[in-house]
C-alpha positions in Angstrom: 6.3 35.3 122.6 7.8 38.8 122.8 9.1 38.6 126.3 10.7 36.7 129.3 9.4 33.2 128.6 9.8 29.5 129.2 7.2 27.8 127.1 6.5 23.9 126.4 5.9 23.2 123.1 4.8 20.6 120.8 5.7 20.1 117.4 2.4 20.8 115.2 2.2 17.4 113.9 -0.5 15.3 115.7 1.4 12.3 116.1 3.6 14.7 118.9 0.4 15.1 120.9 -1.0 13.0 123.4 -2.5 12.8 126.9 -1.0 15.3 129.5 0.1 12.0 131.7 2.3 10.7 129.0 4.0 13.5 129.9 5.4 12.4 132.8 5.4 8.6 131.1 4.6 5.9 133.8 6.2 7.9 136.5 3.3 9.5 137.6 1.7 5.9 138.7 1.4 5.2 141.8 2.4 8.1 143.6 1.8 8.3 147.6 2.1 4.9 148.5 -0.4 2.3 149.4 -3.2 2.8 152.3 -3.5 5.2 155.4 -2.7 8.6 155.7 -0.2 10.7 153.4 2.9 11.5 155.5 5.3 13.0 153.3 5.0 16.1 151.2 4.8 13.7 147.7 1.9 11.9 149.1 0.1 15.2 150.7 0.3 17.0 147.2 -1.0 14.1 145.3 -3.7 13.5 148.0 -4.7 17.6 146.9 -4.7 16.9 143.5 -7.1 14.3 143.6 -9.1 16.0 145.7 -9.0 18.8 143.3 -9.4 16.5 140.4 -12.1 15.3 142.1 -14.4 18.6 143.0 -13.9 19.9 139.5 -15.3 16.9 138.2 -18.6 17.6 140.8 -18.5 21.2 139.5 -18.9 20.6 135.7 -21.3 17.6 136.2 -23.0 20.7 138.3 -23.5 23.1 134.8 -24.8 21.3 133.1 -27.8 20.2 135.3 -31.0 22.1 133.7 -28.8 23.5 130.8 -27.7 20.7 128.2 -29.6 17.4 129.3 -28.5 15.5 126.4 -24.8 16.3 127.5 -23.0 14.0 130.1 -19.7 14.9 131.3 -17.3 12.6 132.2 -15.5 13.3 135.7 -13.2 10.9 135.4 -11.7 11.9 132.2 -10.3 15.7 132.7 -7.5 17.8 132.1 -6.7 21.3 134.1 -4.4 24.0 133.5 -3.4 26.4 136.4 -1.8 29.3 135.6 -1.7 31.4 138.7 -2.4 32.0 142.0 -5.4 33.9 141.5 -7.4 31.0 140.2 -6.8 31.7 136.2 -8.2 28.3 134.8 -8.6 26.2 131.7 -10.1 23.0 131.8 -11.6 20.1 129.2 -13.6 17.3 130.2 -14.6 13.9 128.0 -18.0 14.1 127.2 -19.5 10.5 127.2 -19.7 8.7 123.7 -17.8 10.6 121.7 -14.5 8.2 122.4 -15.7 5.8 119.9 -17.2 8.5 117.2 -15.2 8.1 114.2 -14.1 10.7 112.1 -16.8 10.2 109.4 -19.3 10.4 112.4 -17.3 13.6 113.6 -18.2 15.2 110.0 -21.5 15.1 111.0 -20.9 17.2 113.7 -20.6 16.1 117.5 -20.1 17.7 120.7 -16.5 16.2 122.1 -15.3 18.6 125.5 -16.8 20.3 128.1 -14.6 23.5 128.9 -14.4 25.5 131.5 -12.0 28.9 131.5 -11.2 31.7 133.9 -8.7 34.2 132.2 -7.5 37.7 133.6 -8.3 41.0 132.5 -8.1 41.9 128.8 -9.6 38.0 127.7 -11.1 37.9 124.7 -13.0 34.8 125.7 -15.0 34.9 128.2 -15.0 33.1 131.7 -17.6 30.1 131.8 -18.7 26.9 130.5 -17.8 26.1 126.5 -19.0 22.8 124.4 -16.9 22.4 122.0 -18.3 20.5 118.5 -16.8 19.5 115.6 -18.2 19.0 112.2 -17.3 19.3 108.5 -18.5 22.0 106.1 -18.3 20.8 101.8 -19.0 23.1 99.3 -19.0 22.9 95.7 -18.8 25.1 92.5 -19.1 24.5 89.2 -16.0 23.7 87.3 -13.9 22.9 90.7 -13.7 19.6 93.3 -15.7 19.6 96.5 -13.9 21.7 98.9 -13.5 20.0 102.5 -13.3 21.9 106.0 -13.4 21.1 109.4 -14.8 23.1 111.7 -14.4 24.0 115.7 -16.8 25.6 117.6 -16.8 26.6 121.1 -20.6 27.3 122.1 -21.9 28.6 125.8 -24.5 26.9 127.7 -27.4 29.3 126.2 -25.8 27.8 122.9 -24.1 31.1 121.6 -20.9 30.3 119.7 -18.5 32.3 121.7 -14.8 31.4 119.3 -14.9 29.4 115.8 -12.2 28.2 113.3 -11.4 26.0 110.7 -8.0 25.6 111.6 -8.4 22.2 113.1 -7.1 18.6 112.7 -9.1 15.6 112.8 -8.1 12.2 112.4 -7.8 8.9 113.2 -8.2 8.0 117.0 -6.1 5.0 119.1 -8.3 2.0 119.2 -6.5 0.7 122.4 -7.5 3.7 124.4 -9.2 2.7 127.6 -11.1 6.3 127.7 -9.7 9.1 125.7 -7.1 11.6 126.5 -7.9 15.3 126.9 -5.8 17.9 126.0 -5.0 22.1 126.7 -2.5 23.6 126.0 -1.4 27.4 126.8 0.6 29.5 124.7 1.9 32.8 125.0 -1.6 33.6 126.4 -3.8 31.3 124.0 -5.3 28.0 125.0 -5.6 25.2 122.6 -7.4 21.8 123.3 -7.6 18.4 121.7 -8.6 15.0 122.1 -8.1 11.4 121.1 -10.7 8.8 121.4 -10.5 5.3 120.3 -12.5 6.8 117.1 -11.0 9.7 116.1 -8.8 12.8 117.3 -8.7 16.3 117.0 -7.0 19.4 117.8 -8.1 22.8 117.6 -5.8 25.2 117.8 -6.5 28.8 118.4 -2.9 30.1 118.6 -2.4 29.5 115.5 -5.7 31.4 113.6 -5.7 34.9 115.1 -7.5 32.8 118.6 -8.9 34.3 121.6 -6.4 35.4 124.0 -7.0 34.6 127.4 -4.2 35.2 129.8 -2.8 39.0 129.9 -0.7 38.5 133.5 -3.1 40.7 134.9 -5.6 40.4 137.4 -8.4 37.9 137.2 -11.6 38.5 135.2 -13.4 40.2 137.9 -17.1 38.7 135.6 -19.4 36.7 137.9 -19.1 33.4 137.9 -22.3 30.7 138.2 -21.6 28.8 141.3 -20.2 26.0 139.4 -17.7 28.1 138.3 -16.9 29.8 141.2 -16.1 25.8 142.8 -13.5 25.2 140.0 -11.7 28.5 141.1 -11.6 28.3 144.7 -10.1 24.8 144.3 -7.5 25.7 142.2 -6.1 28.5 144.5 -5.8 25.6 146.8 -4.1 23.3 145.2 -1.8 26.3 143.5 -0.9 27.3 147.2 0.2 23.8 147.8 2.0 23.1 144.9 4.2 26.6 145.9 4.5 25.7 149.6 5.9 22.5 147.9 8.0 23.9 145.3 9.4 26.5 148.5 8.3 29.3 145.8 6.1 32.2 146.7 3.4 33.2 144.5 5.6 36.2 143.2 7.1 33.4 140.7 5.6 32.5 137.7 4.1 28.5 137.6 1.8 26.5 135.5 0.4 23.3 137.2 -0.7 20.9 134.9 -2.8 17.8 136.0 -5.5 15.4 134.9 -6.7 11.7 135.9 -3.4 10.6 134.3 -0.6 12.7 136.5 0.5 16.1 137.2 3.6 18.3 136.1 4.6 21.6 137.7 6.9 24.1 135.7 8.0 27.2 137.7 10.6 30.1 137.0 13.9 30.2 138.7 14.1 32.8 141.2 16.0 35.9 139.3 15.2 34.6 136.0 14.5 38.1 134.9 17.7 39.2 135.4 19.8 36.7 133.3 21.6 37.8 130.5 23.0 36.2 127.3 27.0 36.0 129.0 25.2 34.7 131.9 23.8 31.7 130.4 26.5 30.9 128.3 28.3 30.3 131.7 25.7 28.4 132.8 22.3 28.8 134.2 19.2 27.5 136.0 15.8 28.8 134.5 13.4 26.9 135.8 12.2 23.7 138.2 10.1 20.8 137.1 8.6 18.7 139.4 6.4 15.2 138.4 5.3 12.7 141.1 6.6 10.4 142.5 10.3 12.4 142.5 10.8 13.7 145.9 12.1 16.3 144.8 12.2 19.3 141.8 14.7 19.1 139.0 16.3 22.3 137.6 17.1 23.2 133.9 20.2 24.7 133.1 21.7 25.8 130.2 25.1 26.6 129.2 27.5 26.7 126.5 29.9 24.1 125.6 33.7 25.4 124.6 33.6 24.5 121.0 29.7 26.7 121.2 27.5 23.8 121.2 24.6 25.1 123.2 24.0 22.3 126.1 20.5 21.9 128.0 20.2 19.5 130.9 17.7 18.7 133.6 19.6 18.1 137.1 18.5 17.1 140.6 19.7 18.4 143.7 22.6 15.9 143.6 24.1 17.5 140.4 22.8 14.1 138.8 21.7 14.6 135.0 18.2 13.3 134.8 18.1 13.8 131.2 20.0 15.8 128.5 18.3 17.9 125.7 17.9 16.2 122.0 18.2 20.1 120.5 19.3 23.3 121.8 18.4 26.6 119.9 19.7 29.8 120.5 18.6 32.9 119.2 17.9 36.9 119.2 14.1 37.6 120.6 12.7 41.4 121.4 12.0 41.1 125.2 10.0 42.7 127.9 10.1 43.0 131.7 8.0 40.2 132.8 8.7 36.2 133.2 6.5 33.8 131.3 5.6 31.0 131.0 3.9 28.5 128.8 2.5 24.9 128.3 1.8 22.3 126.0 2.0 18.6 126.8 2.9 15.6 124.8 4.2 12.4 124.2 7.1 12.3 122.0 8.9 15.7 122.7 9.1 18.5 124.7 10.6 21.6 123.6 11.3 24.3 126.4 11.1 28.0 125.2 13.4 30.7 127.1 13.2 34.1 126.1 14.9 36.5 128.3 17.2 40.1 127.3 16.7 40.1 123.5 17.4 35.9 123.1 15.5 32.6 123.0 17.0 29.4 123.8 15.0 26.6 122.6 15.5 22.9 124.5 14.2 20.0 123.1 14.0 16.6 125.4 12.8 13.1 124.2 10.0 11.4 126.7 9.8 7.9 124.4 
């Protein structure tokens, strides 16, 4: 977090997570119209999105031919994180029948999400295909209770386990889930994931236990890729370019594009953000634009500073209209560094938006019941 940032964050409680749609609540329904061609530049990005939704789903059922035949992926059921123009990658997929595993069942152990990641140079995880299972450990000594712990694995295709920890949550699923809701997160260059069935739920966070960093904002991983792989990538730059050509942004800006069978959200930097100071924003300042189908257009956050010092956070569209006003606004001192960035976690009850920019942070929190 040492650095020019705007990060989405979740409280750590689970109740504040949920499926990367509920993000955008119900807004992200029925986006591009009925039948016939897309025409305007809403439908035309949501026509590449499901396009891309659609080949990644092709390319994972893809790995795992000849590799893990007693896995079966769901397509339908995905989540992606894209965090640049270069193709940098996360993505988790349902894998069929673990929706209704409950968490007694998960003790056992159980394989949960298919994963696929591309990072940058410097990733201490390396680019490919993950399974990530779940299972409890108990161990006993004499003299002291049974000691519980829940266990996350991420294992490759050859069955290697490539990251580990017991720093994860499991717990009761939502039994009026139609199929379960996938989650990644990215945070200051770490990737968490999670997922609630109808049976149980779980989140396994790797920020938070010392994880494997993925994302250095520098060039891609140049490690070769099984074609599979190589799919996923390709189709993200594609639908990165368009989101920027929609946004009007170059690539030069910093954007994560965050989409899955539910919706999509787009978070990119304001232009100059780099150079904003603390006098500045206490004026009153844009830092970044969000975009969710169906809006027409972006909406900017600003921040400012009220006269009797309140700090004040807002998200605005184009006609100066407030969309929605922050529930909390944080400011404080934070070391910095020269580059923009940002981060991502999605979920249902609260969004918190990190800036870090010249030596501060500003925290904005917004309610999305």
């Amino acid at each position: 977090m040492f650095g020019r940032m705007c990060a989405f964050r979740i409280r750590r409680g689970l109740r504040f997570w949920a499926a990367l749609g509920v993000l955008a609540l119900s807004l992200v329904h029925g986006c591009g119209g009925g039948g016939g061609q897309p025409t305007t530049p809403t439908q035309i990005l949501e026509q590449e999105n499901n396009t891309f939704l659609s080949e990644v789903g092709s390319a994972l059922e893809e790995a795992l031919q000849g590799k893990q035949a007693s896995i079966r992926v769901r397509k339908d059921n995905l989540t992606a994180l894209l965090l640049d123009s270069e193709g940098s990658v996360v993505v988790g997929a349902a894998i069929e029948g673990a929706e209704n595993l409950s968490p007694e069942q998960l003790a056992r152990g159980a394989d949960v999400l298919f994963i696929f990641v591309r990072g940058t140079i410097g990733s201490q995880l390396p680019s490919g295909f993950y399974i990530m299972r779940v299972s409890q450990e108990v161990t006993t000594s004499p003299g002291t209770s049974p000691a519980v712990k829940w266990r996350a694995q991420l294992r490759n295709l050859q069955g290697e386990v490539k990251a580990e920890t017991d720093n994860v949550e499991v717990g009761v699923g939502n039994p009026n889930l139609g199929k379960p809701r996938i989650l990644v997160s990215f945070e200051d260059g770490y990737v968490n994931f999670g997922y609630i069935g109808r049976g149980g739920s779980i989140i396994y966070r790797t920020r938070y236990t010392g994880g494997f960093y993925l994302y250095s904002y520098q060039p891609p991983d140049p490690s070769p890729l099984p074609k599979s792989g190589q799919k996923i990538v390709d189709a993200a730059k594609r639908l990165y370019r368009r989101a920027l050509e929609f946004i009007g942004a170059d690539s030069s800006r910093p954007m994560i594009l965050a989409t899955s069978d539910r919706g999509m959200f787009i978070h990119v930097a304001e232009q100059g953000l780099e150079n904003l100071t603390l006098e500045q924003l206490k004026k009153g300042a844009k830092i970044s634009l969000m975009y969710w189908p169906p809006r027409i257009e972006p909406v900017i956050l600003s921040l400012s500073q009220s006269p009797d010092g309140r700090w004040v956070a807002k998200l605005v569209d184009k006609g100066g209209n407030v969309v929605k006003e922050a529930t909390k606004v944080v400011v404080e001192e934070q070391p910095s560094t020269q580059k923009v960035k940002l981060s991502f976690e999605a979920g249902g009850y609260e969004i918190c938006v990190d800036v870090a920019v010249d030596g501060f942070k500003a925290v904005a929190c917004f309610s999305w019941e």
